[in-house]
C-alpha positions in Angstrom: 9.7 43.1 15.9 9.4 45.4 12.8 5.1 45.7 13.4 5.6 45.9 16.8 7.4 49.4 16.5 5.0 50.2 13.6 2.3 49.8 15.6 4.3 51.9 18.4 4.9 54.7 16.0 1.0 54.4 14.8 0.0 55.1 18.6 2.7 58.3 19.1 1.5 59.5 15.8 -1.9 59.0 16.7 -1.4 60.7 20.5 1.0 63.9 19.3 -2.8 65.7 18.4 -3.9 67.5 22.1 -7.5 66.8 20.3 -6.9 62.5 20.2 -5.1 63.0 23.8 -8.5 64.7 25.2 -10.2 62.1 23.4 -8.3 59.4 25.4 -8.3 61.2 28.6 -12.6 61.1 28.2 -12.6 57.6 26.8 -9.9 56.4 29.6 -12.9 56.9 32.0 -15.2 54.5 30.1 -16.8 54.1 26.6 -18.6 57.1 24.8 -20.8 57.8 21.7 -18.9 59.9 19.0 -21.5 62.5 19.7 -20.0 62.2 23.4 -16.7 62.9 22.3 -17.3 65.5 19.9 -19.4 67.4 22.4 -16.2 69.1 23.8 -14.6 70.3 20.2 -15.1 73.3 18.4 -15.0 71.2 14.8 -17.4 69.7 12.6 -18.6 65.9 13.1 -16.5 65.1 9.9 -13.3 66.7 11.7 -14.0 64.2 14.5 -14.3 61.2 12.5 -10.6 62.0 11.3 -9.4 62.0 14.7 -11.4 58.7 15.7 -10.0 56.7 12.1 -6.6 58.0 12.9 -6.7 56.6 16.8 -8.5 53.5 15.5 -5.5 53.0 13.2 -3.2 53.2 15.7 -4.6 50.6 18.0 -5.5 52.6 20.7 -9.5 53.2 20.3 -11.9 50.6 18.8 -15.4 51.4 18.4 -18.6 49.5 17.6 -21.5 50.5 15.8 -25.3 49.6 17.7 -28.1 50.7 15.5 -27.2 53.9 14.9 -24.5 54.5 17.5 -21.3 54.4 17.2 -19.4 53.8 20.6 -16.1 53.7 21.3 -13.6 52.4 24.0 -10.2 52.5 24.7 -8.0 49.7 24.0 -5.8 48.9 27.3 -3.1 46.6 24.5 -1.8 49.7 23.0 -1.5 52.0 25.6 0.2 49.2 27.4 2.6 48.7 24.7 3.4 52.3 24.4 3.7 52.6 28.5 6.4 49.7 28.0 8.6 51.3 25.9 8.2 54.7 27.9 9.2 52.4 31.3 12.2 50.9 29.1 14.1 54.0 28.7 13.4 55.7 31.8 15.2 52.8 33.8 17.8 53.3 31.0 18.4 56.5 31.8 17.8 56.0 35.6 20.4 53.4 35.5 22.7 55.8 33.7 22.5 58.7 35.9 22.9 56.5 38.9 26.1 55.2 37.5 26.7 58.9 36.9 26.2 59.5 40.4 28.2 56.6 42.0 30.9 57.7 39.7 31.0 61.2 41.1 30.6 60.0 44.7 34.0 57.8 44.1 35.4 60.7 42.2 34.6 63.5 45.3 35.4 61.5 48.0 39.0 60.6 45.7 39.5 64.4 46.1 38.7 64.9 49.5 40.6 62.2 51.1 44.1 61.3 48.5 45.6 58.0 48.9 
């Protein structure tokens, strides 16, 4: 349980950057080349490679190196993981402020109408 919420942090960490979010977002629509996804960036090739070990760390992007390529891919696990737990406390809270709501339905229509 303890690595699965390390891992979790690892992929929050790793998508808190807008940079490794674009990065993502571009490989979310099907492998790329790093030269693909440093195309869009303002930053040095060596800038990029940070981004990539830190995303690769996390679980979220593996990549594969082709001759002289480097390609990388999203990894569906992680975001899946992180999706979970996102899913988990929105019903938690959706359960909470419907609770919220019956409770205030009981409590108006107590006021309106006393027994």
């Amino acid at each position: 349980m303890l690595q699965h919420h390390g891992s979790l942090d690892l992929a929050f960490q790793a998508l808190s950057d807008p940079t490794r979010r674009a990065m993502v977002e571009r490989l979310s629509r099907g492998p790329a080349s790093v030269s693909e996804l440093a195309a869009p960036f303002p930053m040095s090739m060596s800038a990029v490679a940070q981004h990539l070990k830190i995303l690769e760390a996390s679980g979220l992007v593996a990549s594969e190196k082709t001759g002289r390529v480097r390609t990388c891919r999203v990894d569906p696990r992680a975001l899946s993981a992180a999706e979970r737990w996102i899913n988990e406390r929105r019903l938690s809270v959706e359960r909470s402020l419907d609770r919220l709501g019956a409770f205030l339905d009981e409590t108006r229509d107590d006021q309106e109408f006393p027994k």
